[in-house]
Each structure stands twice: as C-alpha cells, then as structure tokens.
N, C-alpha and C positions, 0 to 999 in steps of 0.2 A: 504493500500500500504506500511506500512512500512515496514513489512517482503521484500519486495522486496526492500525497501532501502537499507536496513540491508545485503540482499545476494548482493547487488552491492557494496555494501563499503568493503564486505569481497575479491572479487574478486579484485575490485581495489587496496586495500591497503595492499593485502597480497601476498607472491610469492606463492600462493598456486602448482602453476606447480612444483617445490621443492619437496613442502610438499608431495604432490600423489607421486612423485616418489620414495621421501624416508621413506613413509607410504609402498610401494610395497616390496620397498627392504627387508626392515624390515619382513614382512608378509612371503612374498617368498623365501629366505633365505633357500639354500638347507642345512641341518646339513650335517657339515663337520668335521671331526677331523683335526684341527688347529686351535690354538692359534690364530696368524694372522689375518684367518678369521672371530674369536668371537670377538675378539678386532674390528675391522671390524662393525660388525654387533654391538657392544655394544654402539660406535661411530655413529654408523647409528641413534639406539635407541635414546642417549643421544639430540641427535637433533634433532629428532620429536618431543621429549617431550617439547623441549623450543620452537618451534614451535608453539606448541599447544595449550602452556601456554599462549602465547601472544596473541593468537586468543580468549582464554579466558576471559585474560584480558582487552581487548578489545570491547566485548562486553555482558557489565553486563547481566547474568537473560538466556542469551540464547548461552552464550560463549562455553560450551560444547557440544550441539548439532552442530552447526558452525564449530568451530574446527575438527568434524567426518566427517560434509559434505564435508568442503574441502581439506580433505585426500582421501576421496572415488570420488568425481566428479568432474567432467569438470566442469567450467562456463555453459556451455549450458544444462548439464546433471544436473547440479542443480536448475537453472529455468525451465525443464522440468519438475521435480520433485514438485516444487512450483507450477506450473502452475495445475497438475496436484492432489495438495490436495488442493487448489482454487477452482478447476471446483466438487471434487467429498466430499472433505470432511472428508479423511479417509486414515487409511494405508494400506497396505496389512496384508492379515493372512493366506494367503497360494500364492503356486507357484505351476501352473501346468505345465511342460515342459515338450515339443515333445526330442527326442534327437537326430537323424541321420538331418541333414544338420541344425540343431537350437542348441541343446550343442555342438555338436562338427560337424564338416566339413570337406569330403574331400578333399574339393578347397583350403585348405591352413593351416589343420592343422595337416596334417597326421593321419584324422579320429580319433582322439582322445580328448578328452574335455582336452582343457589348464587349467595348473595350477590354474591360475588366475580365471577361473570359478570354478574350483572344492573348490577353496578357499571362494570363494564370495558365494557359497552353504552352506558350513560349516559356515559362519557367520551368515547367514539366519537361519540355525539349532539349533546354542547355542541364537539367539534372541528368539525361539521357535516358528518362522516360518514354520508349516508341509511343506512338498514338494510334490507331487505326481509326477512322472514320467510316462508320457503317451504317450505312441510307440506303433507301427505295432511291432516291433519286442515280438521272445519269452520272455518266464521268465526268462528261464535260463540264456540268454544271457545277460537281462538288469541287471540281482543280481551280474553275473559276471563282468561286468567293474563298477558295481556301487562301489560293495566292494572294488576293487582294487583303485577306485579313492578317493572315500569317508570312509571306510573305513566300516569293519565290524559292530564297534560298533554304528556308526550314522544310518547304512542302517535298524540295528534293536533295532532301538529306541522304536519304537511305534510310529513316527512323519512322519516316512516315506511309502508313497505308490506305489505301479505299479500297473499303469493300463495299460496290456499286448496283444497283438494283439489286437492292436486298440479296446478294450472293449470286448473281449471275456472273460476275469477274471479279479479279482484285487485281490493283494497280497501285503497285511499290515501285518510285522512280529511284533508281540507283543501283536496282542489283540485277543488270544483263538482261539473259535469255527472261530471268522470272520476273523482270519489271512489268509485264500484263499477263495474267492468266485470266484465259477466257474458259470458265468451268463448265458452261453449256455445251463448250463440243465435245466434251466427254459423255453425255448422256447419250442414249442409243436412237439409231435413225426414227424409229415409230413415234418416240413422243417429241423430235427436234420437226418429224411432221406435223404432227397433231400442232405446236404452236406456229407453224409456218403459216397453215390454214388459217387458223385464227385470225394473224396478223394481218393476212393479205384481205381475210371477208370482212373485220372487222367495224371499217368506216364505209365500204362501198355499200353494204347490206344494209348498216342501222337505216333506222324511221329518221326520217327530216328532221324531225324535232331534236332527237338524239345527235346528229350530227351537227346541229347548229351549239347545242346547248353543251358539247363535249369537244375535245382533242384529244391528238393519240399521244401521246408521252413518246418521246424521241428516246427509245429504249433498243439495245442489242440483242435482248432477248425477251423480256418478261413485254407482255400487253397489257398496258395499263391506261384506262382513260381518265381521264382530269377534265374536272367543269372550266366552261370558260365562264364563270362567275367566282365571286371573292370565296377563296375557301372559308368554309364552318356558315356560308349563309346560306337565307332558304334556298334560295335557286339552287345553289349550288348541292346542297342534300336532296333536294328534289329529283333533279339531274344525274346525279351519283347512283340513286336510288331505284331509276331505271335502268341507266347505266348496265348496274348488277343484273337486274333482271334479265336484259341484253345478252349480257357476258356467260352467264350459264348457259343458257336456250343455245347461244353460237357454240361454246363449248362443244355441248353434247351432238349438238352436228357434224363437230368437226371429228372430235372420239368416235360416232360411228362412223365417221367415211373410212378411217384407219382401219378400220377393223372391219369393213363390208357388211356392216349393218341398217336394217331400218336408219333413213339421214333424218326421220320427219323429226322434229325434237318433242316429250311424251312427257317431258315437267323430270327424267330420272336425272340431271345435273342437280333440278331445284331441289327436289330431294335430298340427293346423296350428300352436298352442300349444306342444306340447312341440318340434317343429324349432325356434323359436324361442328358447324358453327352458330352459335346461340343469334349473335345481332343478325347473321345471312336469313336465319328462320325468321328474326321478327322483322327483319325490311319485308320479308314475301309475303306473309303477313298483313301489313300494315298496308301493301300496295295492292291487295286481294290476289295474289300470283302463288300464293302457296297451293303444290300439287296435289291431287289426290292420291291413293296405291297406284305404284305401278311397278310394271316389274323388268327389273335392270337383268340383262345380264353378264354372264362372271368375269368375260375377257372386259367391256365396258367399265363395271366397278373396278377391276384392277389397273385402268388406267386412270380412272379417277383419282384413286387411291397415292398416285404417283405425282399430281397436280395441284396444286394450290388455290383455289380462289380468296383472294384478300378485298375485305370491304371496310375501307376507312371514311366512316360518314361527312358525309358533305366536303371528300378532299379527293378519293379517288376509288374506282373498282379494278381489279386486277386481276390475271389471271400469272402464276408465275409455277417454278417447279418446288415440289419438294422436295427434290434430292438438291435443289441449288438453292438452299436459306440460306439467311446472314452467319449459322454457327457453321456450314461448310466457309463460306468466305472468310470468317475468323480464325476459322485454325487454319486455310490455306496463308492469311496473311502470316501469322504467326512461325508459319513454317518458315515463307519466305524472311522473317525479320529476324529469325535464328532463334526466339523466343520458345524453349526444350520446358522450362516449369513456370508458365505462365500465375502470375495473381493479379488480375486484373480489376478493374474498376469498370462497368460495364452502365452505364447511363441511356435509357431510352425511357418509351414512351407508349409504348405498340406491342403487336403482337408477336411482331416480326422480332423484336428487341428481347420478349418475355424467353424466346427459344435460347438465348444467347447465357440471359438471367440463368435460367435453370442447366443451362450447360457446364458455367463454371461452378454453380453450387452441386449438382453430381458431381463434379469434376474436383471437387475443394479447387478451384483454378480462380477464385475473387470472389467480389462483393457488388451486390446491385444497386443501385441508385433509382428513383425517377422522380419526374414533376407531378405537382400534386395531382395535376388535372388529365394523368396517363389513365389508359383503360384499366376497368374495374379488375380484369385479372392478371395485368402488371403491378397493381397497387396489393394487390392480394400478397403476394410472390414477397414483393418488397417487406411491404408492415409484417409479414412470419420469417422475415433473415433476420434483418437488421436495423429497418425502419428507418430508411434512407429517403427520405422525402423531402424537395427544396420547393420553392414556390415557381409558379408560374413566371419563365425567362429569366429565370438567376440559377444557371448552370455554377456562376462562380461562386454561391452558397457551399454546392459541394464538392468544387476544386479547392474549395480551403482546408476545408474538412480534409481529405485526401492528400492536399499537402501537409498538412500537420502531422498524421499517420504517416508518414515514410521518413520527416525530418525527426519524433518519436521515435522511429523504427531502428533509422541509421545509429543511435545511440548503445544499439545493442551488437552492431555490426563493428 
C-alpha cells in the first residue's frame, strides 16, 4: 500500500490542478510570432519547472515519475492508473484506436480529434508506444487527417498502423514487402464472388429514392452505404434504415446466384440476420420488413455464416466478411510491428471494436476503454473489466489515465 500512500500525499500536498494546467499551456502553446507571447510561454515554463522540482524533492527515489503523473492526471485518473498496474502488472506497449465517435466526435468536437489528443499520441510515439489505428473507414481517408494531425513524419515511422475497413487491409509505412497487406485476397474465390456481385448491383439496382438518399463508401472490399444527410439525423437513420433493408434482400440474391439457387430473394438474409443481431431485428421491425418462416438452405446459411452485415444507425449499413474483422487486422498489424506479447489499450465504440475488447481480454493481451455514448454491448464488456469510460470526444481523458499507468509501470522496470 505504500505506493498509494505516496499518490495521496502527492494529491494532498500539492496544487497539482496548477500544475496540469500549466503543464497544458506549456504543451499546447500555438507558435506565435510575439515576443509577449514567448515571454508568456517562457514564464509558463519557468514555473513548471519549480513545480516539479518540489514534487521531486519531495519524494526521494520516485520524485520524477510523480512529478509526470501529476502534470498529466487527475487525482482519480491516477489511482485508476494504480489501480490498474495493481490488478494486471504491466504497462502498455501499444494503443489500438477506433477513430469516428472514440478520437474525435461529432457531439462536441467539430469531428475532428483535439489538440490535446493528437498531442497525448505524439507522446505515446516519442515513448515508443506503436499505435495502430482501427476504423471502418478507407485508407485514404485515415492517412489523410492522420498526416494532417500527427504529422507526416510520425505516421511513417514504422510504429504506426491502419487497420482499414474494419480488417479488410493493414497498412504499416516502413516495413517493405509488409507495408500493405490486403487480407481479402486471401479468402476463397466463392465469397470474393458473392461480394463482387454485391458491389457491382449494388447502386444500379437500389429504388431512386435509395440512390439519391445514399452513396457507396469508396471501399477495396467491404460494401458499405453512407447517407448523404448529416450523420445521427432523421434522414439520415431513415435512409440507413432502408439502406439495411436493401442490403440483405441484394445479399441473398447475390448468395444464391453463387451457389445456383432460387435468385428471387424469400426474406432468408432478413432472417438469418436478424437471429443474429438484436438492432438488425428491430430496424425490420420497426420498418414492417421482418420475415415470416422460411426455409434456408444448408450451403446458403453456411455462407451467410461467413459474412457480416453491420448496421450503425443513422451512419451506415454494410455488408463486410467475417473472417476479415478489425481482430484479424490487429494481430496482422501486430505481427507486422514485431509486437510477440502485446498489452494493449484498445478504445472504440462499436461493435466492430467490442470483437477486438474481448480478444485481448481472452487473450490477457490489454485493457478496454470507451465513450460513454458507445453501444449498449460495448458499454456492457467495459463497466465488467474495468470500467473505463470517458465522456463524449475526450479520448485524452483516457490517454492520461494510460499514461500515468506505464510512467507507474516503468518504476518497476
């Protein structure tokens, strides 16, 4: 228990709330041409540093690591931290994060990841923390606001991954022949058919209305349609909503041409889909499209069986594989990063993210994160680990936490 005496004496006897802010300022600091404000800024410096000194000297042997904790965390975020190399043992050695509503959020942050997280990344990267970045979205998209936030030269370190459409590739710049694995072309000719179909009927088939009220997500392999209305509003769950309805019915069309069956479509996608998934059953539901009996057969459901449909309300419906999730694109990145005993720190939001969540807790390989407003069985998962919950677009709520835990950690190293 000492270590916890030690983090209560620091919280007690020191203004650390000060300190974090003028650890922030310092940090954050837009470069400005003014005098003024480097004076400013040097003023800021010179008062951390005596700061920090004192926290030093204050406590022999472990004054330094202290000093870091309580410039980066709360009181709460640093006994979470404790608490948390108490229970497992260990720091982190990588970070896998979701990015659309887990780094950045349109509820409050203008869809764009805050400084303060893009900064609290860069510190994870010069500690020699890898990162992998793991989204539905494309490449192209994720290299573009990664660069812009993070910066060319970190995004092609060699430390950094994408794993893109939720596990259809990963792209690690720096290491050769493995800098792009495309993991789609590993799956077998019958179902790189079944999604060829898809893609190509996909927009010439849909209803007018569908086609005006959606687009095809500029994807390498996964089919995904996206409203063109502001995501999370009515149109755009309206739109989504059919979308799905759309996307099974082609589905199963497309599954029986593979296989030389009945093409008419008989409601067995909506089916087989909604046992599966709880919200799939209440969108058909809701839209009066849920099917009555009917009867699939065996080579059909075993391809079903092989495929994914993903319904994120009012953002997108999808069809992708399930032998290509975000936990194959994570261990593929991992392989490529050299990462042999991963403990990861794993932040999403989705469902896509929850398979990743229980991967490394089978795996004892990390610890889960998410925002409060994630689906009800990613919040499940979380609140019985570890109860890692941050608010709505403050990823760097628990980049602080998680840097506290490995600057704790190294103490033991």
């Amino acid at each position: 228990m000492e270590r916890y005496d030690l983090l209560y004496r620091l919280y007690e006897e020191f203004d650390t709330g000060t300190l974090r802010a003028t650890q922030e300022f310092v940090d954050l600091f837009p470069p400005v041409d003014s005098t003024v404000a480097l004076d400013l800024w040097e003023e800021a410096e010179t008062d951390l540093d005596e700061r920090k000194s004192a926290i030093r000297e204050a406590f022999p042997g472990v004054g330094d690591t202290f000093a870091e904790v309580a410039a980066l965390a709360t009181r709460e975020q640093a006994f979470t931290a404790l608490d948390l190399h108490a229970k497992y043992g260990r720091g982190l050695n990588v970070l896998v994060l979701d990015v659309d509503e887990t780094l950045r959020s349109a509820g409050n942050t203008d869809n764009e990841i805050p400084r303060e997280t893009l900064h609290l990344l860069t510190r994870f990267h010069e500690e020699g923390v890898p990162i992998v970045i793991c989204t539905g979205q494309t490449l192209e998209n994720v290299k573009g606001f990664l660069i812009q936030g993070l910066g060319n030269e970190l995004v092609h370190s060699g430390d950094v991954s994408i794993v893109y459409e939720a596990g259809t590739g990963v792209f690690t710049p720096g290491h050769g022949a493995d800098t792009k694995r495309l993991l789609y072309e590993g799956l077998d000719e019958e179902i790189q058919g079944v999604f060829h179909a898809v893609r190509s009927r996909v927009l010439s088939e849909a209803p007018e209305p569908l086609r005006r009220g959606c687009h095809l997500q500029g994807n390498e392999f996964n089919v995904t349609l996206k409203p063109n209305f502001e995501t999370a509003s009515d149109e755009a769950e309206e739109v989504i909503d059919r979308a799905l309805v759309y996307l099974l019915d082609l589905l199963e069309s497309c599954v029986a041409g593979a296989l030389g069956v009945d093409t008419d479509p008989a409601g067995r996608a909506r089916a087989y889909y909604a046992a599966q998934d709880p919200e799939i059953a209440e969108v058909l539901e809701e839209s009066g499209e849920t099917p009555g009996a009917v009867d699939t057969p065996e080579a059909m459901t075993a391809l079903f069986e092989r495929i994914d449909v993903a319904y994120y309300e009012a953002d997108a419906a999808e069809v992708g594989s399930l032998e290509l999730n975000k936990v194959a694109g994570v261990e593929t990145a991992f392989e490529v990063l050299g990462i042999d005993d991963p403990f990861a720190l794993v932040m999403g939001d989705s469902k896509s993210d929850l398979r990743v969540m229980r991967w490394v807790a089978d795996n004892d390989a990390g610890i889960a994160a998410a925002p409060v407003h994630s689906s009800s069985d990613v919040l499940e998962h979380v609140t019985g680990t570890d109860d890692l919950r941050f608010a709505r677009g403050d990823a760097a709520e628990m980049l602080r936490t998680a840097a506290a835990l490995n600057r704790l950690a190294a103490l033991d190293g």
